[in-house]
N, C-alpha and C positions, 0 to 999 in steps of 0.2 A: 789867104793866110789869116792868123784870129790877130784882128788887132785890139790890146791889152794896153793901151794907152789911156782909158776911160776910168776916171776913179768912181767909187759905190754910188758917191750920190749924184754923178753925173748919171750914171743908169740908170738911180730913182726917178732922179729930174725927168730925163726922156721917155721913162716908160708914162709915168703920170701924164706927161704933155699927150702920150698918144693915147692915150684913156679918154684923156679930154676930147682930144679932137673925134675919136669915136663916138662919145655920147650926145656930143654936138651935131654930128653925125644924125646919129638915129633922133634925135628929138624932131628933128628937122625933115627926116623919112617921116616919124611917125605923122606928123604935122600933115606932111603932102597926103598921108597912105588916108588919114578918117578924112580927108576932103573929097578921096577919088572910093571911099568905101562903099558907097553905094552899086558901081561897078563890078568889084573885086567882089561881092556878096553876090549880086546876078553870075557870076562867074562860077561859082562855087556849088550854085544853087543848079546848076546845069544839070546834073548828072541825075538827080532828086526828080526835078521836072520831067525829066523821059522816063522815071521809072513810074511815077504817079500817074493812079488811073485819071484817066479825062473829069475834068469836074471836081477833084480834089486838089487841096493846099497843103502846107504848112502851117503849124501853130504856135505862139507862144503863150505861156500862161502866166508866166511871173511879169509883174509891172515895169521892172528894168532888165528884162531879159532882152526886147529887142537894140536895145541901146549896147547891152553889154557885148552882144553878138556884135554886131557894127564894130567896134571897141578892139574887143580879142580879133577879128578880123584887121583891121588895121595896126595892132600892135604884131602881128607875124606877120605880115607885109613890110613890117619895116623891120624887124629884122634880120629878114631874106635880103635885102636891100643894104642893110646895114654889112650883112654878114664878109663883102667881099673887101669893104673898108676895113672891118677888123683884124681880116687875116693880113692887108696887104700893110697894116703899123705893125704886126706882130711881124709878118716878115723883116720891116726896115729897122725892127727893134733888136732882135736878133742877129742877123747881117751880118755885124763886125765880128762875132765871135764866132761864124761858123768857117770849115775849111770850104775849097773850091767842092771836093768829093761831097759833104754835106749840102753844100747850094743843091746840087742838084738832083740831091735822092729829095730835096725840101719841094723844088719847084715842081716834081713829079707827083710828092704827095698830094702839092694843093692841087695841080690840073686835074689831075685822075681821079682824088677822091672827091673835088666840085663835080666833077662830069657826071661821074657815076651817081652821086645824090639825085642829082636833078634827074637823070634818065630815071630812075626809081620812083622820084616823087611823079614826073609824067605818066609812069607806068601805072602806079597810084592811082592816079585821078581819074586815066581814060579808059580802064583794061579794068583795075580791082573793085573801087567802089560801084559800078555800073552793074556789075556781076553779082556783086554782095545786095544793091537796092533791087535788080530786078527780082532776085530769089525773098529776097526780104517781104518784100510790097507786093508779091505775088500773091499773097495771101490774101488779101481785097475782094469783098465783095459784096452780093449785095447785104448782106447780115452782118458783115465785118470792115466798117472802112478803116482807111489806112490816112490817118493826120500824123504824119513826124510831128515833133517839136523843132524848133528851131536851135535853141541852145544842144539837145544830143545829136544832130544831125551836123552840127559846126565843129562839134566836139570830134566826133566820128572822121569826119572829111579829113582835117588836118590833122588828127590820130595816123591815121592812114595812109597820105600823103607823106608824113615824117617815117613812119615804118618801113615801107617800101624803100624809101630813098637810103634809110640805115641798113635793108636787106640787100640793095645794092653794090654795096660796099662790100659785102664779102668775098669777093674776085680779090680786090684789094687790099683786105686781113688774110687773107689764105695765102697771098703771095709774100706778104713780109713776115708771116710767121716762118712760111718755109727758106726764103733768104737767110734769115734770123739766125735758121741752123736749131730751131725747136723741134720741127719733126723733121724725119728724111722726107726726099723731094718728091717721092711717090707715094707718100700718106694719103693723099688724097682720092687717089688712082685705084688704091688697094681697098678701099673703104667706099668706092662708088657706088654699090649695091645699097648699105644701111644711108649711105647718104639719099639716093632714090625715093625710097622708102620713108624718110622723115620728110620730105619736100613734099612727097604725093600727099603724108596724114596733114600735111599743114595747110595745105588746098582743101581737104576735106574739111578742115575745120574752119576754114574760112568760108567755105559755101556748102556747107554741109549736103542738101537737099540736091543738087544739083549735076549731076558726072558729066554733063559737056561744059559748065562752067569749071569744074576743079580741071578737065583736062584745058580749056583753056588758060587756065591759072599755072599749072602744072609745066608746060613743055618751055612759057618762058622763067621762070626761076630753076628749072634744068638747066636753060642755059647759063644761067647766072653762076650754077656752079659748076659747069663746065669750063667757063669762063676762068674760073677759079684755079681748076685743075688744070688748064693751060699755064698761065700765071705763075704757076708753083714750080713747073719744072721749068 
């Protein structure tokens, strides 16, 4: 039941307190995350490494560009790290005024749409970028080498990594629009040909050059929205 015991600035008070504790939080992430960055950047760097012909690197050309790389690496490390603190004061914030039926459509959303992030950003990092650098860097040879920069290449990564993890997520927008009572429960089902269709040109345009990489790209965001259209009914 919603408990209405709590006056205005009692719930100012409490939200501010958990703001704090959040930021206090991430300072202290961030703090850990540029101590262990040198790690998290060889991590990152992985995928870069195996596309690159033998005897080629990485470049930077700006004077604080490898520092800021470091930097921006460490500040989304922390708050990925941060991120489950925040939902879980926004959860405790919330709490008293939700009913029993709300807790638990609440505790689904956060399980299911954490899970599904992460499975995307995985899918991200191991499956999409390695597809996109080896067509990319293909191009290497002896008249044309191939130096990434390092700041487009960090940019790219965690571009990429947050895309996916957001294209994940739509098993779980597909299914509470159709709960919602937005569309009927076989919009999806009926529409599964032009949906095909825009998944397949989307793999094209992500590896253009390439038809065993877009069908590899291809058969799992099918499932994605298969996924989806399960979901919905």
């Amino acid at each position: 039941m919603r408990e209405d015991k709590y006056t205005l600035q009692d719930h100012l008070g409490e939200l501010r307190q958990r703001l704090i504790h959040s930021a206090v939080f991430f300072a202290i992430a961030f703090g850990v995350c540029y101590a262990f960055s040198a790690p998290m950047v060889s991590f990152l760097f992985y995928p870069v490494k195996q596309a690159l012909p033998e005897g080629s690197t990485m470049v930077f050309t700006a004077l604080l560009e490898g520092f800021m790389a470091y930097l921006k690496v460490a500040f989304w490390a922390a708050v990925v790290l941060t991120a489950p603190v925040i939902i879980f004061q926004a959860w405790r914030f919330l709490l008293p005024a939700l009913y029993e039926n709300e807790k638990r459509v609440l505790k689904k959303v956060i399980f299911f749409g954490g899970g599904l992030f992460m499975a995307g950003g995985i899918f991200g990092y191991w499956v999409v970028i390695p597809l996109i650098l080896s067509v990319s860097l293909g191009y290497s040879s002896e008249n044309l080498q191939a130096l990434p920069r390092l700041q487009n290449y960090l940019v790219f990564t965690l571009k990429s990594i947050f895309v996916f993890g957001m294209i994940f997520e739509v098993p779980f927008v597909m299914a509470g629009i159709s709960r919602a009572g937005l569309i009927p429960r076989d919009y999806f089902k009926k529409h599964r040909k032009v949906a095909y269709v825009a998944v397949f040109i989307l793999s094209a345009v992500l590896v253009p050059s390439d038809l065993f990489s877009q069908i590899l790209l291809f058969f799992p965001m099918l499932m994605v929205y298969e996924a989806g259209v399960l979901l919905s009914r």
